[in-house]
C-alpha positions in Angstrom: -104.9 7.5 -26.9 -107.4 6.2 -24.3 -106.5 3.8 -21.4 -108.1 0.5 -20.6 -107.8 -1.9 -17.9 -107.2 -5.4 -18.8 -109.3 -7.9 -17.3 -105.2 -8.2 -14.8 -106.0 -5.3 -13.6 -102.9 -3.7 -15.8 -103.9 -0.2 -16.8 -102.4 0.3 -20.8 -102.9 2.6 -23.2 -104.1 0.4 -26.4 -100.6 -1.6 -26.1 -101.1 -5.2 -25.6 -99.8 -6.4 -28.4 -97.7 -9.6 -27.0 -100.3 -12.0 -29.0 -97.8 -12.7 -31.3 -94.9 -13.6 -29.2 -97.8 -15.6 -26.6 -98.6 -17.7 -29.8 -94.6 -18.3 -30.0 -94.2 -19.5 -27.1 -97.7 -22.0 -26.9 -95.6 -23.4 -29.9 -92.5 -23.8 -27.7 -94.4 -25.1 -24.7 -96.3 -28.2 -26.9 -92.8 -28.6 -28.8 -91.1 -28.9 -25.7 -93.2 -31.4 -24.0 -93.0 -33.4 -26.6 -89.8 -34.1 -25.7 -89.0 -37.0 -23.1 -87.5 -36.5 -20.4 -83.7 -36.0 -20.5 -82.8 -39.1 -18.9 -84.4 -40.9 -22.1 -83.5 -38.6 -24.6 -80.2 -39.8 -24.2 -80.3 -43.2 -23.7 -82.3 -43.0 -26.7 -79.5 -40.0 -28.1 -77.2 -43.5 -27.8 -79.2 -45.7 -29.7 -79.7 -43.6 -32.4 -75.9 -42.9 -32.5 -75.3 -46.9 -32.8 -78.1 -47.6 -35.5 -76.1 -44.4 -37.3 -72.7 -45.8 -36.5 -74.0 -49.0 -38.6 -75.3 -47.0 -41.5 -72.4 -44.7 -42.1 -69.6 -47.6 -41.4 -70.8 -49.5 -43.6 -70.8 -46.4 -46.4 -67.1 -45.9 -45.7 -67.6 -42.6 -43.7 -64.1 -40.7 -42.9 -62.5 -37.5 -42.6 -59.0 -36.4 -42.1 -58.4 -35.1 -38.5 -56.0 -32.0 -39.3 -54.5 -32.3 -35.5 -52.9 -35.8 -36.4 -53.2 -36.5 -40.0 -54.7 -39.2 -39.3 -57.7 -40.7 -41.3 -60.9 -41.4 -39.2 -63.4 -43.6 -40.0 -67.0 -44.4 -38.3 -67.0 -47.5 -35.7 -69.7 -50.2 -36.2 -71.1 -49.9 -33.0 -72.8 -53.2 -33.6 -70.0 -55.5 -34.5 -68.8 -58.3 -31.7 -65.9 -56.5 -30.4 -67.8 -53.0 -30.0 -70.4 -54.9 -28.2 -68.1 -56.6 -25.8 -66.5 -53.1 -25.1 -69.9 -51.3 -24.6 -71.0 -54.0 -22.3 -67.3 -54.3 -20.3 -67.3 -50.1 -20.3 -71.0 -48.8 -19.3 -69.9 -49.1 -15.1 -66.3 -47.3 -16.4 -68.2 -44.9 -18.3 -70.4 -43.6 -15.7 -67.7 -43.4 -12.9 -64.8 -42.0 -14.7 -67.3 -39.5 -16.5 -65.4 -36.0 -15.6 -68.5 -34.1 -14.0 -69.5 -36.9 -11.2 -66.4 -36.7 -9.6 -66.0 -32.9 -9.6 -69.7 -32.3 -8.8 -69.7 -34.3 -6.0 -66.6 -33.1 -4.3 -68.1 -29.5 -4.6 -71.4 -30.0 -3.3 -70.4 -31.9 0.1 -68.9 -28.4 1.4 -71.5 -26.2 -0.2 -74.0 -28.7 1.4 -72.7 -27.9 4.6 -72.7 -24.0 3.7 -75.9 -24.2 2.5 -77.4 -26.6 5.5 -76.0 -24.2 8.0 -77.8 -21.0 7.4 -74.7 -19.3 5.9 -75.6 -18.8 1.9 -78.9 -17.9 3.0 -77.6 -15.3 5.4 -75.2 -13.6 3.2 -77.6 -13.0 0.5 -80.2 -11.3 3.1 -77.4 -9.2 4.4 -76.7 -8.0 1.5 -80.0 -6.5 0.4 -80.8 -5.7 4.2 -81.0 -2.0 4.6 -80.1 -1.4 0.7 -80.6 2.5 0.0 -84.0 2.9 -2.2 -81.6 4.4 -5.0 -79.1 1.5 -5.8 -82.2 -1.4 -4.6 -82.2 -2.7 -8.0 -79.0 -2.7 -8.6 -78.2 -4.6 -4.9 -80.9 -7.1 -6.0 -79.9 -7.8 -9.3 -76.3 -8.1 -8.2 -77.3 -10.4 -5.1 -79.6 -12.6 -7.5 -76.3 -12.9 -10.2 -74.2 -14.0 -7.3 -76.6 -16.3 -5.7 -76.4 -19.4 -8.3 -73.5 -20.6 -5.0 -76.6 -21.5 -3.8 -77.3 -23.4 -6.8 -81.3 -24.1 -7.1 -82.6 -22.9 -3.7 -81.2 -19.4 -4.9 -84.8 -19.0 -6.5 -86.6 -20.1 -3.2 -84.1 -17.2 -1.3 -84.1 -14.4 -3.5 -87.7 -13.7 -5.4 -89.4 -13.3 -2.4 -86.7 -11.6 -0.9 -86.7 -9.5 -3.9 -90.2 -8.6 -3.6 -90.0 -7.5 0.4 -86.2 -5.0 -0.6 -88.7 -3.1 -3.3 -91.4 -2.7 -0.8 -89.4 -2.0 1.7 -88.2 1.0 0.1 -91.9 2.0 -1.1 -91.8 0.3 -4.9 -93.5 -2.6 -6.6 -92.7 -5.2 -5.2 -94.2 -7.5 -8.3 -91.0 -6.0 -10.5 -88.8 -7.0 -7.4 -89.8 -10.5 -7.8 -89.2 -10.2 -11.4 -85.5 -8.2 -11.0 -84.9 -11.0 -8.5 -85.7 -14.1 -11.1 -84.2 -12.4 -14.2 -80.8 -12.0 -12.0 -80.9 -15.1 -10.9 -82.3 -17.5 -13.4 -80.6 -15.1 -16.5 -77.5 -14.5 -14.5 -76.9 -18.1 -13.2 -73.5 -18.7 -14.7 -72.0 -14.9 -13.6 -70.9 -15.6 -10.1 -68.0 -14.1 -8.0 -66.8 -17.9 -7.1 -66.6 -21.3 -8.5 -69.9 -23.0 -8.0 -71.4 -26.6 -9.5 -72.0 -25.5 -12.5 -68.8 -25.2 -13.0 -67.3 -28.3 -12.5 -70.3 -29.8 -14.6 -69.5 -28.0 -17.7 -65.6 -28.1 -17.4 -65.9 -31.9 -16.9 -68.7 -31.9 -20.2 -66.4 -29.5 -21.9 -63.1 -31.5 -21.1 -65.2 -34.9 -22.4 -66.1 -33.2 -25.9 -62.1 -31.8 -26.2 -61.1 -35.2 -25.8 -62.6 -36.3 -29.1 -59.7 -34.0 -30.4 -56.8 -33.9 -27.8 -56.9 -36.4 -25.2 -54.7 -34.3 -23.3 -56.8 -30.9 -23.1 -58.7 -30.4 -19.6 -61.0 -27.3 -18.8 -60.6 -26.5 -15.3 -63.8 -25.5 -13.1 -62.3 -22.1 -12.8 -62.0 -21.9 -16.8 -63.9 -18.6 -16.8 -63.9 -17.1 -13.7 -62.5 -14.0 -14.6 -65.4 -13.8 -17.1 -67.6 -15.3 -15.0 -67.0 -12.2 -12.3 -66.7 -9.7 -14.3 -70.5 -10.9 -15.7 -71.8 -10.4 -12.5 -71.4 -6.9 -12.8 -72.6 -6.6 -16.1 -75.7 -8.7 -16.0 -76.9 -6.7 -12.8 -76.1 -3.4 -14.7 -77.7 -4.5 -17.9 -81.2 -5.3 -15.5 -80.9 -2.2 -13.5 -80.9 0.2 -16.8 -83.5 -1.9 -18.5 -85.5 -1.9 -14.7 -84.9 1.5 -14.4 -85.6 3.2 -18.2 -88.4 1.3 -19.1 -90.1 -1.2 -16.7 -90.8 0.8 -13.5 -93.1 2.4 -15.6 -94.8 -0.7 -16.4 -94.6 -1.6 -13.1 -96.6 1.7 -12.1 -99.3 0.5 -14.7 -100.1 -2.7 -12.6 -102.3 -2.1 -9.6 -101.6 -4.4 -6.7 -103.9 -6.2 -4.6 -105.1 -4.9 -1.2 -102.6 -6.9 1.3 -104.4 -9.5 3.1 -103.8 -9.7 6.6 -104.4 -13.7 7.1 -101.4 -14.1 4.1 -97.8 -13.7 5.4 -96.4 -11.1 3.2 -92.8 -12.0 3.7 -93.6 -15.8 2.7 -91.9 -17.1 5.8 -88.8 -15.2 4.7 -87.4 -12.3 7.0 -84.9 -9.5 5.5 -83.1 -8.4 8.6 -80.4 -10.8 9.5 -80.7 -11.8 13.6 -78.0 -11.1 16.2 -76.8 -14.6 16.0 -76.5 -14.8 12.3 -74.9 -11.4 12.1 -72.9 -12.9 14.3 -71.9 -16.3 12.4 -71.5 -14.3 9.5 -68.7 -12.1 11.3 -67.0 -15.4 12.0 -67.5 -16.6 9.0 -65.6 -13.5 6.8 -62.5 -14.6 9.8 -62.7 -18.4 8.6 -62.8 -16.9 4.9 -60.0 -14.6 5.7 -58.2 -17.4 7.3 -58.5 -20.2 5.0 -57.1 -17.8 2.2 -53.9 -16.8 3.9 -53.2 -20.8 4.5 -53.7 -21.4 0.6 -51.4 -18.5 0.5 -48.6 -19.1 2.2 -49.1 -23.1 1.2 -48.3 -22.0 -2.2 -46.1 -19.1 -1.4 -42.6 -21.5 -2.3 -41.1 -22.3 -5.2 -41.3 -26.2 -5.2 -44.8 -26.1 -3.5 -47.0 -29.1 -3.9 -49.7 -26.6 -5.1 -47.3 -25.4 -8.2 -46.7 -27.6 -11.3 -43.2 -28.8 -12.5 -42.5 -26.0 -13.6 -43.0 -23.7 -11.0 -46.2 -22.3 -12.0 -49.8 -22.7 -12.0 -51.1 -23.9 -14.9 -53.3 -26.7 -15.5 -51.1 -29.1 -14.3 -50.0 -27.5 -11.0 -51.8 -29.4 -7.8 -53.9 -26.0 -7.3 -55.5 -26.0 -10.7 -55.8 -30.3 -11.0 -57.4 -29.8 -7.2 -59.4 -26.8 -7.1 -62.7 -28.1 -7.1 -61.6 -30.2 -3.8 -60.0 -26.8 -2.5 -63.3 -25.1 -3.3 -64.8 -27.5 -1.3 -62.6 -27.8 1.7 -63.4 -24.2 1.7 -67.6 -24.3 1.9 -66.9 -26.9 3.9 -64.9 -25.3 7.0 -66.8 -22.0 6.9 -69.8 -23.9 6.8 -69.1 -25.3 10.0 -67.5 -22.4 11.2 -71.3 -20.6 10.7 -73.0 -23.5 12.2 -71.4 -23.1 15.4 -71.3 -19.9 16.0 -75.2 -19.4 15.3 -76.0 -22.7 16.9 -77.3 -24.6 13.8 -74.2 -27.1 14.2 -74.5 -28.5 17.5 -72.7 -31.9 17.6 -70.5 -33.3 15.2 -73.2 -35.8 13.8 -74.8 -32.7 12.4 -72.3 -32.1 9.7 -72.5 -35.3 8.2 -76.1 -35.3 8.3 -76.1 -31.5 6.5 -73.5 -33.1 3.7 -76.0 -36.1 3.4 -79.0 -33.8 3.4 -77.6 -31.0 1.2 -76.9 -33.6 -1.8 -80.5 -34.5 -2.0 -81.2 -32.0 -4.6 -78.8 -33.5 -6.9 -79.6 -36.9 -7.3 -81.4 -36.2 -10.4 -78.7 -34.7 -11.8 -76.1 -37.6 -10.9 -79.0 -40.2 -12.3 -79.0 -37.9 -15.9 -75.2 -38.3 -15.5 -75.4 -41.8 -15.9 -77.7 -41.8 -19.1 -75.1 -39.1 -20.6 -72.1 -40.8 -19.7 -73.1 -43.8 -22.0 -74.5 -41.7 -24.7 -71.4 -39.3 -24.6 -68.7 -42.4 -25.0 -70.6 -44.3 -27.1 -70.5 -41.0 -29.5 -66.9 -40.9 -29.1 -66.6 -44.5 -29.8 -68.0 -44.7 -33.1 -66.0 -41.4 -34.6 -69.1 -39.7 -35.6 -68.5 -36.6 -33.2 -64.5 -36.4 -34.5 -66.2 -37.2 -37.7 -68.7 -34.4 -37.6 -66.4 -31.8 -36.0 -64.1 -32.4 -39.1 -66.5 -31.8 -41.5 -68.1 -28.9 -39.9 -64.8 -27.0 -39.7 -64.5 -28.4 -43.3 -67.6 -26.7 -43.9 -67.0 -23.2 -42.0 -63.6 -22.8 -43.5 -64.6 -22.9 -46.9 -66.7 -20.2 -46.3 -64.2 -18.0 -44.8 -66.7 -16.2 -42.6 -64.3 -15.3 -40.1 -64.2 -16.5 -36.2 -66.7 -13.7 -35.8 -69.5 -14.9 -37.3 -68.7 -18.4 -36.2 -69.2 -17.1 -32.6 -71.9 -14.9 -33.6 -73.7 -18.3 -34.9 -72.9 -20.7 -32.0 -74.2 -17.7 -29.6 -77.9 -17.9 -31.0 -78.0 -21.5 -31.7 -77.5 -22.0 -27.8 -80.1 -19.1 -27.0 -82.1 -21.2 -29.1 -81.6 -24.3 -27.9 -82.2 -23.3 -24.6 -86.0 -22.1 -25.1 -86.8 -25.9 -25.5 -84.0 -27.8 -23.1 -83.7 -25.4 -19.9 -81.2 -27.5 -18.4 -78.1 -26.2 -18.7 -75.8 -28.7 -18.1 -78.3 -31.1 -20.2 -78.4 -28.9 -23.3 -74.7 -28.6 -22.9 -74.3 -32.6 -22.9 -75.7 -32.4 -26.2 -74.0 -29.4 -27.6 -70.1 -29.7 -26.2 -69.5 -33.0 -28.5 -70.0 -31.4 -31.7 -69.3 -27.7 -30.6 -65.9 -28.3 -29.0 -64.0 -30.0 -31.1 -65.3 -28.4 -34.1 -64.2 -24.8 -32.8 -60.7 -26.6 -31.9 -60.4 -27.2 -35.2 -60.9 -23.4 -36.3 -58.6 -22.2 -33.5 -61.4 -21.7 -30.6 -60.4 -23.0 -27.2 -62.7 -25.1 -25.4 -62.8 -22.1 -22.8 -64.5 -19.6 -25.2 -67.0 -22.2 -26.5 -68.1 -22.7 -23.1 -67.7 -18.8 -22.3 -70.2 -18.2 -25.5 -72.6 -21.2 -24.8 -73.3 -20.1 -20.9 -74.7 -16.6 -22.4 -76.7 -18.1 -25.1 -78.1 -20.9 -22.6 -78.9 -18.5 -19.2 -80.3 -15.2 -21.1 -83.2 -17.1 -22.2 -84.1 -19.1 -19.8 -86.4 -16.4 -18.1 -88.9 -16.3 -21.1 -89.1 -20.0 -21.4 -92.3 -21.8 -20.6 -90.7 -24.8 -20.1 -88.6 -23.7 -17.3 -89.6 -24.8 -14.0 -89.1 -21.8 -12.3 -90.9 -19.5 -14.9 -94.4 -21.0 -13.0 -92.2 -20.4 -9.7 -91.8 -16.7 -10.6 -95.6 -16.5 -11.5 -96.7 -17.9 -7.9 -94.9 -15.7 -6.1 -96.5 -12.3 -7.9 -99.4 -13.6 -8.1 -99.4 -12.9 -3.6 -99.3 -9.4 -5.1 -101.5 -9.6 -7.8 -103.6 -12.7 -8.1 -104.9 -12.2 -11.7 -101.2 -11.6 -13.3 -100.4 -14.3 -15.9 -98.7 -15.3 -17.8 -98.6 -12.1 -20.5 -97.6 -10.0 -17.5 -94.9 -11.6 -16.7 -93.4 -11.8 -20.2 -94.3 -8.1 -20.4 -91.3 -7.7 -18.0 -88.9 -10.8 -18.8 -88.7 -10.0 -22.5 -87.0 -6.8 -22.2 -84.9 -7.9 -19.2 -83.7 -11.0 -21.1 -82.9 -8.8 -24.1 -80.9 -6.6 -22.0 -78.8 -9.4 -20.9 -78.4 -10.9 -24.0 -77.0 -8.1 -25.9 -75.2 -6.4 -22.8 -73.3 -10.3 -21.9 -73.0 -10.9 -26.1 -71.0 -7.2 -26.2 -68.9 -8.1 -23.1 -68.2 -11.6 -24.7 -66.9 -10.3 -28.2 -65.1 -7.6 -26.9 -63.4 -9.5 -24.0 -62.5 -12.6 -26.8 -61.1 -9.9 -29.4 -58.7 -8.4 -26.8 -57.2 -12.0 -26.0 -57.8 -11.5 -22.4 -57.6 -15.1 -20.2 -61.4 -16.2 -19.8 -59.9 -17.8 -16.3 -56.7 -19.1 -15.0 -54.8 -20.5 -17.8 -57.7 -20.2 -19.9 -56.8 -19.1 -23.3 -59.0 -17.4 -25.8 -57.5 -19.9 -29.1 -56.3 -23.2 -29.4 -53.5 -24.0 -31.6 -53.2 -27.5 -32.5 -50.0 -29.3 -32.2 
C-alpha cells in the first residue's frame, strides 16, 4: 500500500480512518458546552431537586431502608418548615460541608511546598539524567505521581516530557503526549495523599451519610490502591508507548527548530546546585518528620491511637491525617525554601500559603453551590429514596456484584467525556452511587476506588478538558500543523491502555478482599 502525507505533515500508509471517532467527539464537544457552568448546574441541580421533592411528596413516594427498617418518605421541600430550615441551614451547609475543611487544611502546606520550588524540583530530578531505555517509563511514572502538585503538574511535566525524549534522541511530540496521558489519566494514582483526596473522601463521606450517619471515608481511603496504580498506569503507557506509538511517532516529521523559540519553554531539566541542595535537606526534613510521627504513636495509649488501641478511623491519626499531611508539606516546604534561598524571611511563608491557594478559589466557590444542592438532596429523601430503589432494582436481577461494578465503571468513564471535573462529576455521582452500593454490600471505599478509574482514564480524549488544548499548544512548538486528529491518534490507545490495565487491577484487587487503604474495607455490612 502506498504512503501519503497528510496535509500535518504525518506520513501514513492509507490509515486515517479517525473520521468516525472525530465526528464522536464534535458531538461531545457541542453537547458539552451546552452545559452551564458547574457552579449553575447545581444550584439549578437544587432547584430541580425541590420542584421534584413537591411532585413525588405529594404522590406518597417511600421505600423501606433495609439498614433500619424504617419507612422513608420524600420531604416537601416547599412546605413552611422546610423553607425555614433551608433558609436557617445554607451558611451551616457550606461550612460544615466535609471537603472545605479537609481541602483547605491540605493545601496551606502543599502551598508552601509548591511556592518554594520543592514539588517542582523533585519531579525534574527525577527525569534528570533518565537512561534512554526506561525514559518512558521514568516519565510516565513522574507524570502519575505528580497530581501532589495538583494542576500546575501539567504546566511542569509536558514540557518537561518533551525535553527527557529529546534528550535522549526521540520524539519529543510523544513525550509531551506520555507526559499528559500520565498525568492527566493517572491523576488519582499517586504515592501520597494529595487534594483530591480529601475532596472525594469528604463527597464520599456526605453521600454515605444518606445511609449511615456514622460512616467516614478517610483521605487515605485508597492509598494502598492509589500507589500501587502508580505503577500500573505508568506500565500500562510505557507498553502501549513502546509496542505501538513510537512508530507513529516516527511517522510525524517535526519542524526545523527555530532558533528565536526557546525550546525548553522556560523550563530547565537539570536541577541547580542549590536545589540539589534543598532537595538533600528536604529527604532529612522527610526522614525526620516520619520518625516523630513514629515514635509519637509508638505507645499504647498514644493520642494518635483510638480507644482501643489501634488505628482505625477513629484513632487521632486517621480523624487528623489530612492536618498531619499538611503539617508535613508544610515543614519541608520551608525546610526547601531556606536552604535554596526562596524563603528568606518569615513573611514569605505566609505570603506562599496565601499565594499557593489562589488556584483553588474556584473550586471552594463550586463547593458552596454543591454544598446546598447536596443537603437539600438529602433533605428531601430522594437520594435514600433512589438508592433504595436502585438496589431494589439490581437485586432482583441477581447480576452479581461483578456486573454491578463492571456497570458503575463505564457509566463514570462516560460521564467524564462531558463533566471533566473530577470532583464535580463525583458531586453528582456519590449521592446516588454510595448509598445504593451500601445497600448491595459495596463499601463507600470501592465505589470511590471504581469511580476514580472510570473518571481519570478518559479525561485525556475529552475535548472539553481544558488541558486537552494545553497538550495541543505545547506540540504544536514541535509541529505547528498537528491537530487535533494527531493528537487523538496517540491519546486513544494510551487511554485504552489505562482503562483496561487500572479496570483489571481494580477487579482483581476487590475480588481478593485486599484493604483499598487504611481501614478501608472492600464490603459494607449493614448493622
Amino acid at each position: 500500500m502506498s504512503s501519503t502525507t497528510s496535509a500535518t505533515g504525518e506520513k501514513h500508509s492509507g490509515s486515517s480512518d479517525l473520521n468516525w471517532l472525530m465526528r464522536l467527539l464534535v458531538v461531545i464537544e457541542k453537547v458539552g458546552n451546552k452545559l452551564p457552568h458547574p457552579f449553575w448546574l447545581f444550584l439549578s441541580l437544587a432547584v430541580i431537586v425541590m420542584i421534584l421533592s413537591a411532585i413525588f411528596s405529594a404522590t406518597g413516594l417511600s421505600a423501606v431502608n433495609p439498614a433500619t427498617d424504617k419507612t422513608v418518605a420524600v420531604t416537601n421541600l416547599f412546605s413552611t418548615e422546610s423553607l425555614r430550615e433551608i433558609v436557617a441551614g445554607a451558611t451551616n451547609n457550606f461550612v460544615t460541608f466535609p471537603p472545605l475543611g479537609l481541602v483547605i487544611i491540605v493545601l496551606l502546606g502543599v502551598a508552601v511546598a509548591e511556592q518554594s520550588g520543592l514539588i517542582a524540583a523533585m519531579l525534574r530530578g527525577t527525569i534528570a539524567g533518565a537512561s534512554p531505555k526506561w525514559i518512558t517509563f521514568i516519565v510516565a511514572l513522574a507524570g502519575t505521581a505528580s497530581s501532589i502538585a495538583s494542576d500546575a503538574s501539567y504546566m511542569i511535566m509536558i514540557p518537561l516530557g518533551g525535553l527527557a525524549f529529546k534528550a535522549v534522541g526521540r520524539n519529543p511530540l510523544l513525550g509531551c503526549v506520555v507526559a499528559y496521558a500520565a498525568t492527566s489519566g493517572g491523576y488519582s494514582a499517586a504515592p501520597m495523599v494529595n487534594s483530591l483526596d480529601t475532596i472525594l473522601g469528604g463527597l464520599s463521606t456526605s453521600a454515605a451519610h444518606i445511609i449511615d450517619d456514622s460512616y467516614t471515608v478517610s483521605p487515605v481511603a485508597n492509598f494502598y490502591f492509589n500507589f500501587v496504580s502508580m505503577f500500573v498506569v505508568a506500565a500500562a503507557i510505557t507498553l502501549m508507548t513502546e509496542l505501538l506509538l513510537t512508530k507513529r511517532a516516527d511517522q510525524i516529521e517535526l519542524d526545523p527548530e527555530d532558533e528565536n523559540d526557546p525550546e525548553n519553554f522556560d523550563v530547565t531539566m537539570d536541577l541547580e546546585p542549590k536545589e540539589k541542595r534543598g532537595m538533600v535537606f528536604a529527604v532529612l526534613a522527610i526522614v525526620v518528620c516520619a520518625a516523630i510521627l513514629f515514635f509519637l504513636a509508638l505507645p499504647a495509649d498514644s493520642f494518635l491511637r483510638d480507644e482501643a488501641g489501634g488505628f482505625g478511623p477513629e484513632s487521632g491519626l486517621m480523624a487528623g491525617i489530612a492536618g498531619i499531611i499538611g503539617v508535613g508539606f508544610f515543614l519541608v516546604g520551608i525546610v526547601y525554601g531556606c536552604a535554596t534561598g526562596t524563603i528568606k524571611t518569615t513573611a514569605d511563608i505566609p505570603e506562599m500559603m496565601a499565594k499557593g491557594l489562589l488556584p483553588f478559589v474556584p473550586v471552594i466557590v463550586l463547593f458552596f453551590a454543591a454544598s446546598q444542592f447536596l443537603a437539600l438532596f438529602t433533605m428531601s429523601n430522594l437520594g435514600e429514596i433512589l438508592a433504595i430503589k436502585g438496589a431494589e432494582f439490581f437485586g432482583a436481577l441477581n447480576t452479581g456484584t461483578f456486573v454491578i461494578l463492571l456497570g458503575g465503571w463505564l457509566l463514570t468513564a462516560l460521564g467524564a467525556m462531558f463533566l471533566t471535573s473530577g470532583s464535580g462529576l463525583w458531586t453528582l455521582m456519590a449521592p446516588v452511587l454510595v448509598p445504593m452500593f451500601m445497600l448491595l454490600s459495596i463499601s463507600p471505599e470501592t465505589t470511590q476506588a471504581l469511580y476514580r478509574i472510570g473518571d481519570s482514564t478518559t479525561n485525556i480524549i475529552s475535548p472539553m478538558s481544558p488541558y486537552f488544548v494545553l497538550v495541543l499548544g505545547f506540540i504544536q512548538r514541535y509541529r505547528k500543523d498537528a491537530g487535533i486528529g494527531t493528537l487523538l491518534s496517540f491519546t486513544i490507545p494510551l487511554s485504552f491502555a489505562m482503562f483496561v490495565f487500572w479496570g483489571l487491577l481494580f477487579f482483581i484487587w476487590w475480588a481478593t478482599g485486599i484493604p483499598w487503604g487504611p481501614g478501608s474495607a472492600t464490603g459494607y455490612h449493614m448493622g
